[in-house]
C-alpha angles and dihedrals in degrees: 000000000000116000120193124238106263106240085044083052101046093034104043131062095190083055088052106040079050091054093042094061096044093052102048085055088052089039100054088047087053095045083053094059126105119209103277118229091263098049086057097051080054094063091044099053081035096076097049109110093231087065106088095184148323120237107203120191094183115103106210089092090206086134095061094046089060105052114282114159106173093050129125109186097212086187106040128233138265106230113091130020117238133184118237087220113062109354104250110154134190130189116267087233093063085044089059097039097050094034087180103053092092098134114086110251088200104070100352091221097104159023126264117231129176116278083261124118095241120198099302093024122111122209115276105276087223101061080040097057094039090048085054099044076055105046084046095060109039122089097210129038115203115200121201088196106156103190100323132074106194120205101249080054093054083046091061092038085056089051095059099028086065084053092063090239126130141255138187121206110207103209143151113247097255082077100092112216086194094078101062127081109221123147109192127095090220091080119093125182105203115191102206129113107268092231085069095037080053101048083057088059094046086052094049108052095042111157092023094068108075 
C-alpha cells in the first residue's frame, strides 16, 4: 500500500481525502479476512511458556483481535486512528464513516492517522524498546521471512547474533543466503514452508502449549 508522506499528510486535506480512499479500500479487503493456517498456529506457539513474544511486522492485526497476548505489532495495525500528540485514539470504522473528522477532538492540535510509521515517521520507540528487550533475552530468534529480509529484520538478527544465540530464518529458496553478510555460525537458513516449520513447533512443545 502507498503512505503518504507524514507533513503532506498532516498539512494537506486533498493528501488526506487520496489516501482515504485508498485505505478504506485496503481496509474493507482486510475486514473480510479469516485467520490463515499459519496465524493460527501463531496463537497457538504463542501461549507456551518457552515463547517469550512474537514480533509481528504485518499490519492486518488480526493477531491481536484474536487473542494474542505476547504480541508487539512493529508495524502497527490498521484498525483504529490515534493522534501523536496526545494519544487519543478512535476506532477506523467511525474514520470511514465521518471522512471528514480528521482533527483530534481531544486536544484539537493535531491529525489522526492510522497506528501505522508513514513516509518520515520512525517505528513507535515503545514497541522498539519492548522487540530488543526481547531479542536480548531469548536464546533463539525465529524468522518467517518468506523471500525478503528487511532491514529492521537484519537489525534484530545483529542483536542476537553479538550474543552468541541462534536464529533460524524460514524462506523460500528464492531467498538467497549468498547476499548477506553473517558471520556466525548461529544463523540457519532453513528452506522449508512455514506451515510445516510451524507444525514442528506445534509438535514439540506439546503439552506446553494450552
Amino acid at each position: 500500500e502507498l503512505r503518504p508522506e507524514i507533513r503532506k499528510f498532516r498539512s494537506d486535506e486533498d493528501t488526506r481525502r487520496v489516501f482515504l480512499e485508498d485505505f478504506i479500500k485496503v481496509f474493507k479487503q482486510t475486514g473480510s479476512l479469516e485467520l490463515s493456517s499459519n496465524y493460527k498456529k501463531v496463537l497457538q506457539i504463542e501461549k507456551a511458556n518457552e515463547i517469550l513474544g512474537v514480533i509481528n511486522l504485518n499490519i492486518d492485526g488480526l493477531l491481536k483481535l484474536n487473542g494474542a497476548q505476547k504480541l508487539i505489532e512493529l508495524e502497527g495495525n490498521i484498525s483504529w486512528f490515534y493522534c501523536s500528540k496526545c494519544g487519543m485514539d478512535k476506532d477506523t470504522n467511525l474514520i470511514i464513516q465521518n471522512k471528514d473528522e480528521f482533527a483530534c477532538n481531544s486536544c484539537h492540535k493535531n491529525i489522526l492517522k492510522p497506528s501505522i510509521p508513514f513516509v518520515g515517521q520512525e517505528f513507535s520507540q515503545w514497541d522498539m524498546k519492548d522487540s530488543w528487550m526481547m531479542l536480548n533475552s531469548c536464546d533463539n530468534l525465529i524468522i518467517f521471512a518468506d523471500n525478503f529480509l528487511s532491514p529492521v529484520t537484519i537489525s534484530f538478527i545483529d542483536i542476537v547474533e553479538k550474543r552468541m544465540k541462534n536464529t533460524k530464518i524460514i524462506c523460500s529458496e528464492s531467498l538467497n543466503s549468498d547476499i548477506f553478510d553473517f558471520s556466525s555460525n548461529n544463523i540457519d537458513f532453513i528452506y522449508e514452508s512455514s506451515d510445516l516449520f510451524l507444525d514442528s513447533l506445534i509438535e514439540a512443545f506439546g503439552d506446553n502449549i494450552i
